[in-house]
N, C-alpha and C positions, 0 to 999 in steps of 0.2 A: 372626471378623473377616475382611473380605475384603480379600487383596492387590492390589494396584496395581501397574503394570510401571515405579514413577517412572524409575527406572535408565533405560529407554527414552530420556526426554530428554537424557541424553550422546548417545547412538547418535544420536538425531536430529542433534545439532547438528553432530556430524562428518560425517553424511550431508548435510545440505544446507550446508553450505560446500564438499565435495568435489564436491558438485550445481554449486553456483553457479561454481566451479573450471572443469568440467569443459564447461561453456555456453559460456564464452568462449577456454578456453585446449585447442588442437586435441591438444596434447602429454599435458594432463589430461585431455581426454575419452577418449583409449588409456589411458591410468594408471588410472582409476577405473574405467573401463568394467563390471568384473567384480564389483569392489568395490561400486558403486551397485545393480546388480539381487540380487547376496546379499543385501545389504544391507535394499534396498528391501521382498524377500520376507519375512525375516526380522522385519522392524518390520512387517507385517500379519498375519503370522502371529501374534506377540506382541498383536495387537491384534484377533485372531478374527476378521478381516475376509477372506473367504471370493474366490477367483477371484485369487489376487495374481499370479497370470502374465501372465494376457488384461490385469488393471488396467496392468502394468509396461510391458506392448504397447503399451497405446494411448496412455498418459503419454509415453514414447518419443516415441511417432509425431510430437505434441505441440512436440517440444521447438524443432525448426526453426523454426514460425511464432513460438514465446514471443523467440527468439533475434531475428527479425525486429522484433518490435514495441519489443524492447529498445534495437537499434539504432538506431529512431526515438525513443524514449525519450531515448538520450545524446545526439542531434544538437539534440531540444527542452533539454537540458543546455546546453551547448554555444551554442546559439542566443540564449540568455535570460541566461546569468549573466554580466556583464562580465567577474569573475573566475575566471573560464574560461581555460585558456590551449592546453588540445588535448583532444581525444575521448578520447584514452589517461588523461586526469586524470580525466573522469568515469569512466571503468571503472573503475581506480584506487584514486580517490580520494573518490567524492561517495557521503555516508550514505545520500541521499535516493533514485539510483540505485541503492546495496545495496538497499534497502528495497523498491523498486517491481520489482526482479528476482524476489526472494525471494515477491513479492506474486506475480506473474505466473506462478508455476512452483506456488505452492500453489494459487493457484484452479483451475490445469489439472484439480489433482486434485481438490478440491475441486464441480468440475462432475463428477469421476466418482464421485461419491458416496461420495470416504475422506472423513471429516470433522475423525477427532483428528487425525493425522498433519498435516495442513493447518495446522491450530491450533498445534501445537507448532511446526512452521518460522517461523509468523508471529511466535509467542512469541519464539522463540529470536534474530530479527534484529528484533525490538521492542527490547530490553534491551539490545543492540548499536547502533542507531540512534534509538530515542527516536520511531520513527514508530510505529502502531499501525495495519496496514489489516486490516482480517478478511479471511478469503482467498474469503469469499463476496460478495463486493464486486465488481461489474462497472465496467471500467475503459477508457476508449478507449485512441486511439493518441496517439503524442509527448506524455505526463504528463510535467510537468515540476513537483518539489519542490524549493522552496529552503529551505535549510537544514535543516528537516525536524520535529525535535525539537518534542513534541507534537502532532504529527498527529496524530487520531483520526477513522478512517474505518471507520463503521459496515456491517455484513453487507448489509442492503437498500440500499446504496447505488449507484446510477448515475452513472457518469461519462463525459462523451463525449469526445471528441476534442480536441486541442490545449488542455486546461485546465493553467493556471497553479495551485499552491497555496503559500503559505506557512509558515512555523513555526506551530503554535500553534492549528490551526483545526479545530472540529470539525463533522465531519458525523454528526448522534445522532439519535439519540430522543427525543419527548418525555417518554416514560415508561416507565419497566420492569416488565414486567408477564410473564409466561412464558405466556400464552394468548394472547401477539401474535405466537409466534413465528414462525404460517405468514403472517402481515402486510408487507411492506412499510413498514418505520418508520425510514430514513432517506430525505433526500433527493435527488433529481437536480440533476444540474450537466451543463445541457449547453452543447455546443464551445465553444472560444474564453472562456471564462471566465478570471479573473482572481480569485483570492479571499485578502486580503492578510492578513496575523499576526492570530491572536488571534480570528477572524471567529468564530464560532459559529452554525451554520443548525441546525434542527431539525426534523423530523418526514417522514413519507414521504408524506406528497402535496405536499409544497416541491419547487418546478421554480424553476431559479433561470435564466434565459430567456437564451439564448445571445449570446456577446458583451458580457454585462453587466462589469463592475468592485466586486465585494466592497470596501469598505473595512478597514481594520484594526479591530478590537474590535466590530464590530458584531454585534446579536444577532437572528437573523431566525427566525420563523417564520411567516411569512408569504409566498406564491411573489414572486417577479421578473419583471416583465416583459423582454421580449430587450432589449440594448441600452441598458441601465440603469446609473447609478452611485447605488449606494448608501453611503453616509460614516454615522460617529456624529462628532458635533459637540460638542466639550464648550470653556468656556474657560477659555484661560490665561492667566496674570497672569505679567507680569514686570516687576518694580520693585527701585529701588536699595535695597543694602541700609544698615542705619543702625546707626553704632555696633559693626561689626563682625560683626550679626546678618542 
């Protein structure tokens, strides 16, 4: 029977909150400093993944521009939620911002071809925040999630620039199939979008046409043209009630 390294996922998760620590707090990035590359080596080596010196080099190198798109990330924060009340709250305090960090520092590595170790950091601030992004997910600049909580955003997905998401919305597949895996099977969102709770798009040739407006509950598999509001329409009834019913 073959062993598994499960234990590894402790080690992960106190590596990538000392990760995420050490991105924004200049006092942490001295404190960990030494602790993050033992670390780092150690959890590839456990993982037979061959080069973890040059890999820990170039993820490094990395870290400045992840740091930058970040900080566009809390000002799209900050810009969009009325209760907001300073930049220091989103670093803080917003799930949606842990989330899209955590996102941003596994697909570095993730583009360097680690692929468990990715998985597990995304894992580990899924169960902590209720977002799900695969870290093979391409993502623009200033992402801004509100609230957060059931996000689901699939590996072949594209995102461009200044997109709005809300609770609840997923970018999928139509189908699961393990012979799709070198496919393309979520879809594109690009800039300026808006896509509100609950919304549901599927498949990867969906381009959902920039500047459109997502409604809440909608379920699309079909593209968007730019510029578009899409709504679901259902009706409501409101009538007095009788007899105390």
């Amino acid at each position: 029977m073959k062993s598994y390294n499960v234990c590894l996922k402790d080690t992960v998760k106190t590596f990538t909150k000392k990760l995420f620590y050490s991105l924004f707090d200049c006092d942490q990035e001295v404190a960990h400093e030494d602790y993050l590359e033992k670390t780092f080596l150690k959890i590839l080596t456990k993982l037979e993944i061959e080069n973890g010196d040059n890999i820990w080099k170039e993820f490094k190198s990395e870290l400045p521009g992840i740091r930058r798109k970040l900080d566009l990330d809390a000002i799209a924060f900050e810009s969009n939620d009325p209760a907001s009340h300073s930049l220091e709250e989103i670093y803080m305090a917003y799930p949606g911002f842990h989330a899209i960090s955590i996102y941003r520092l596994s697909h570095a590595l993730y583009k360097l071809n680690v692929h468990i170790l990715p998985r597990m950091m995304s894992e580990y601030i899924h169960g902590i925040t209720g977002v799900d992004i695969h870290p093979g997910a391409t993502i623009g600049e200033s992402f801004y999630i509100d609230h957060g909580t059931g996000i689901v955003i699939g590996e072949t997905s594209i995102i461009g620039d200044k997109v709005k998401i809300y609770q609840g919305v997923t970018l999928g597949g139509i189908q699961v199939s393990k012979d799709l895996a070198k496919v393309k099977r979520h879809p594109t969102i690009q800039d300026n979008v808006t896509i509100y709770a609950n919304a549901t798009v599927l498949g990867g040739e969906i381009v959902i046409g920039a500047n459109s407006i997502i409604g809440a509950n909608v379920w699309i598999t079909h593209s968007v043209p730019e510029n578009s509001l899409v709504t679901y329409q259902t009706e409501i009834k409101i009538r007095p009630k009788k007899n105390g019913i």
